[in-house]
N, C-alpha and C positions, 0 to 999 in steps of 0.2 A: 226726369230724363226726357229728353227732344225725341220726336219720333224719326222712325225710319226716313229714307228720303226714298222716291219709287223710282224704278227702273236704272237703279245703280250697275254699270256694268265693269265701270275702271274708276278707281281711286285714287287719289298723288296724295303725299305723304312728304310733306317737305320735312326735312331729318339730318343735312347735312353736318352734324359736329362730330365728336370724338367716340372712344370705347365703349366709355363707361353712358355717356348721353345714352348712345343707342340703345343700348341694355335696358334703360329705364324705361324705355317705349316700349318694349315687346308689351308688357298686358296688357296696354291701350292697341297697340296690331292684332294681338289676340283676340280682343274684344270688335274692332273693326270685320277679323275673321268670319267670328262667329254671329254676329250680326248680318253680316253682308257676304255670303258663303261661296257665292256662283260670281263675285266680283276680281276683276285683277288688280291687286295692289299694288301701286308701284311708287316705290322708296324713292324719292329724290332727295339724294344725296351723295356722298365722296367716292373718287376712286376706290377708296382701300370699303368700301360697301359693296361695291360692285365685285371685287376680289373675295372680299369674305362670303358673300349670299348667294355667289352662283352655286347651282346646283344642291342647293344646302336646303334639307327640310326647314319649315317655317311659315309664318304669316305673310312674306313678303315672296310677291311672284316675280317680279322685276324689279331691277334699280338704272333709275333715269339720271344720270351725272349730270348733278346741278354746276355749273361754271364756277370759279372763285370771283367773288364781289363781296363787298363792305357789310359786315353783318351776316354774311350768310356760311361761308367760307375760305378757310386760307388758303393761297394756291398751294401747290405741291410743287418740286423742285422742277425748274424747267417748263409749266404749267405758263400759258397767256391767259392776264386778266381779258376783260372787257369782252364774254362772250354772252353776254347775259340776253340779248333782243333775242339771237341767233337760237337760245336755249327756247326761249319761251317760245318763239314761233314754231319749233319742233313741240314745245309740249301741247301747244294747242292743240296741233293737228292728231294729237292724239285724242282730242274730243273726252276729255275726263269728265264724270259726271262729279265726281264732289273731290276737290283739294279743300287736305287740312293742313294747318301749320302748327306742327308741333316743334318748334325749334327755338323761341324764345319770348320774349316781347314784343314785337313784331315792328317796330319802326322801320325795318329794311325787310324782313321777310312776310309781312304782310301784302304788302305792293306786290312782292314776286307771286306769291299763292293767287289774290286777283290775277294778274298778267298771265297764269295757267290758264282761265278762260272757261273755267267748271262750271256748270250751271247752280251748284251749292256749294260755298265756299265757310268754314267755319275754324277759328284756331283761338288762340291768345292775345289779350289784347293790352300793352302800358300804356302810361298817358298819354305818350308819344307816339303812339302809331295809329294807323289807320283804321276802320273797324271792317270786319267781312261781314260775310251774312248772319254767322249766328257768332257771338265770343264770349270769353269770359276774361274776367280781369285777371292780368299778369301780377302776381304777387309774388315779393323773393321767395319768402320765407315761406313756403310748402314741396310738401316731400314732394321728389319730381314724379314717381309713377304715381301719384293720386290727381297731381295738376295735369298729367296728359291724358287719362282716363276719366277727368269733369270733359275734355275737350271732345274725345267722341260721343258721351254720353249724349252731347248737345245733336248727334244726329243719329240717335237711335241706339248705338253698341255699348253694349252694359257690360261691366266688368264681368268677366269669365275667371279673373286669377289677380292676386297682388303680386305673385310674385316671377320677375323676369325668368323665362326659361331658353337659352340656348343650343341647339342640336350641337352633337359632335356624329362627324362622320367618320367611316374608316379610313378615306384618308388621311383625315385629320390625327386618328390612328398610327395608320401606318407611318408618316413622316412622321410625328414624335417620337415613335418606336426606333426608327432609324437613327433616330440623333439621340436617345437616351437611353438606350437598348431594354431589356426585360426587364422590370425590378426584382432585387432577391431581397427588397427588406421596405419598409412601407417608407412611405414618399413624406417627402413636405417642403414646399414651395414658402420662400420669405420674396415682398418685392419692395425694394428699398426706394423706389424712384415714385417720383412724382411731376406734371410740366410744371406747376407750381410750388416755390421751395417751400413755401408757406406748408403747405400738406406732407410734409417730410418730417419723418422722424429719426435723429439722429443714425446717421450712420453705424457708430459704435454701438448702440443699443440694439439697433439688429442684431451687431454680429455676439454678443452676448446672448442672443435668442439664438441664434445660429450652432455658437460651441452647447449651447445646454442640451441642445436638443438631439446633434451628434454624438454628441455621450451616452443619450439615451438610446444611441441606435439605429437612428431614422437618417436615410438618405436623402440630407437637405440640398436644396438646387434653390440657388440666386440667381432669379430672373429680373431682364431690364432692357430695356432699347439701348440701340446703339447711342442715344443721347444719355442715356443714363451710366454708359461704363466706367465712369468716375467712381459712382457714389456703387455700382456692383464691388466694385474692384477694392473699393476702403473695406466692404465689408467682410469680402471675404480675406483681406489681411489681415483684420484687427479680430477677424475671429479664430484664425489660429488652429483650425480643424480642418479636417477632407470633406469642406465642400463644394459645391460644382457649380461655376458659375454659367449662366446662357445669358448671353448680351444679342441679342438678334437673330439667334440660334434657328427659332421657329416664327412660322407664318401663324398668322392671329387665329385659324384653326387647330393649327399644333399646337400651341400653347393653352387653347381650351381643352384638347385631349389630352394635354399633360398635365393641367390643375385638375381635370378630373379623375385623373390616375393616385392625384394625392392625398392623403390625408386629412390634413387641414392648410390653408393657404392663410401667411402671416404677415400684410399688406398694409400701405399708406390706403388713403381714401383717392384711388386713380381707378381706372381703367381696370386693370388686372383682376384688382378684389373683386368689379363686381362682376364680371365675366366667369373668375370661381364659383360665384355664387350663383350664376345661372345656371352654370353647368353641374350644381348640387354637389360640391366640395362644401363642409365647413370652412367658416374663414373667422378668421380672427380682424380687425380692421381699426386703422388708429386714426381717429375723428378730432378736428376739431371742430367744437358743440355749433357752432353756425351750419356746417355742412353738415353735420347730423341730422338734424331738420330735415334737409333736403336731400339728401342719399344715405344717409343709413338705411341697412336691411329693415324692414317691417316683421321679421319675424327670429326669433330665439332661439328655437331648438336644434340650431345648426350653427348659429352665426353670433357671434359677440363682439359688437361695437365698443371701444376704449377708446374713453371719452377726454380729453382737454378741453380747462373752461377756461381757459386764457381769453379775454375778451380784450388787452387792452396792446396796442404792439410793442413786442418785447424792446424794440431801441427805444422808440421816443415816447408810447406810451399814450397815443390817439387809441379813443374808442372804436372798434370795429363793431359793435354788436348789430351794427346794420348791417354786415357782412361782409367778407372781404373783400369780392369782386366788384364791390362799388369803389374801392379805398384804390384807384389803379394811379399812374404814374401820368402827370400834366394834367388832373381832374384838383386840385389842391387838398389833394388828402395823402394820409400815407404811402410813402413809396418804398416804405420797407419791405423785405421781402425772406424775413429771418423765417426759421420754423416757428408756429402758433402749437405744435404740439409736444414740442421738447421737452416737458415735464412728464408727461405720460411715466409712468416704472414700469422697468420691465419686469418687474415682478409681477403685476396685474397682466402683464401679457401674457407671460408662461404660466400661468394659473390659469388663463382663460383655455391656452390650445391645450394644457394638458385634459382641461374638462371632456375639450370635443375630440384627443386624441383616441383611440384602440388603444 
């Protein structure tokens, strides 16, 4: 492990991606915490960061809304590119004593982490990017929170925990409570969606997990973004029972206090799972073996990953086992984008939540 760095006062954290990314940083923020305890952390990263963390117990004291650019992230609706100088002269001036990039391989987000101006600079590094002060090599294939917890280790903060931990607060409370009122019979959350179809598991197989599970009793709720109300909406018809769908229902804090209201959470491998999992819901979660590696839970006694070893694409039958996010569309590799998990049974599935149910 790298030693401390002295006279750390403010830290950048460049961090801009999705749900589930974020989640995977908290024990490396945690570890930052408790390494550098009297320092202010400050998340640069996405609007909807900025909306989730305010005021929100946690490792992160502020969040710096990094621009939308190439690599780093996507605008949001009505969002102007090309503010990127205009950011970094702001973040300079905040005189950071050490930026780290925990956000990818760094061929676009390395430049941005230099161009903060920190007098220690240390993050991830692929062939193609440029190197900071201290780095370590970007490799696909390792679980994300062990690859961002090598990346503080390099400047002193030792892991404190493997496993992501998310506050919920009482308003987070309260607004779910408003929108789903008391429970009078235990809960259980199914999330059918995914941004990649690839990580989806049929529709119909949900909702077969869905009617089982209302017959048993349990007040199932089909959660999913407004992008996802297709694939909410097959399920709860093809499953045929009283359940309740929420398509945009709640803000990304409500929706943590309402996976953690439930039982077990019965998830693709997105965002949602592993937000239940922070907020210490069992989950049930449907992998396939490439992303397993790299976001499945590290621990058991709560959490049971069901695994697909589909390695080859279901239409034409190219090797993915390099992983699928290299196989993208205009790279001349596969551009299919069927499910890789569709074989999964749901028999393995309801065997798994019944284990973790009450």
């Amino acid at each position: 492990m790298g030693d401390l760095v002295p006279g750390v006062e403010r830290i950048a954290v460049l961090r801009a991606n999705a749900l589930g990314d974020f989640i995977f940083v908290l024990p490396a923020l945690d570890a930052l915490r408790a390494a550098y305890p009297k320092a202010e952390i400050v998340l640069l990263g996405a609007p909807w960061h900025a909306n989730l963390l305010r005021d929100r117990p946690g490792p992160v004291d502020r969040v710096l809304v990094v621009p939308p650019a190439p690599g780093i992230r996507v605008a949001d609706p009505g969002e102007a590119d090309g503010q990127v100088d205009g950011f970094l002269a702001e973040a300079r001036a905040e005189r950071f004593d050490l930026a780290l990039q925990l956000h990818g391989g760094g061929a676009n987000s390395n430049p941005l982490v230099t161009g903060v101006g920190a007098r220690v600079t240390a993050g991830l590094r692929a062939e193609d990017a440029p190197p900071l002060d201290h780095w370590i090599r970007y490799v696909y294939y390792q679980h994300e929170v062990l690859r961002y917890l090598e990346v503080v280790a390099l400047v002193g903060a030792g892991a404190t925990t493997l496993v992501p931990r998310f506050a919920v607060t009482d308003a987070d409370r309260n607004e779910a409570r408003a929108v789903l009122g008391d429970p009078d019979r235990p809960r259980v959350a199914l999330h059918p969606g995914a941004s990649d179809t690839r990580r989806r598991w049929p529709a119909h197989r949900f909702a077969e997990v869905a009617r089982d599970l209302t017959g048993q009793g349990y007040d199932v709720l089909i959660t999913g973004t407004p992008a996802e109300r297709d694939v909410v909406e097959r399920v709860v018809t093809e499953a045929d029972a009283p359940v309740r769908p929420l398509i945009g229902a709640l803000s990304l804090g409500a929706l943590a206090a309402c996976y953690a209201d439930c039982a077990v959470v019965v998830s693709n491998d997105t965002g949602p799972l592993h937000l239940a999992a922070a907020v210490g819901t069992p989950t049930v979660g449907v992998y396939w073996v490439g992303n397993l590696i790299n976001s499945g839970s590290l621990v058991r006694a709560r959490h049971r990953p069901i695994v697909s070893w589909t390695v080859h694409c279901p239409v034409c039958g190219a090797d993915c086992t390099r992983g699928l996010y290299p196989h993208r569309e205009g790279t001349g590799e596969c551009p299919h984008r069927d499910s890789f998990v569709a074989d999964v049974p749901v028999a393995e599935v309801l065997e798994a939540a019944r284990e973790l149910l009450p």
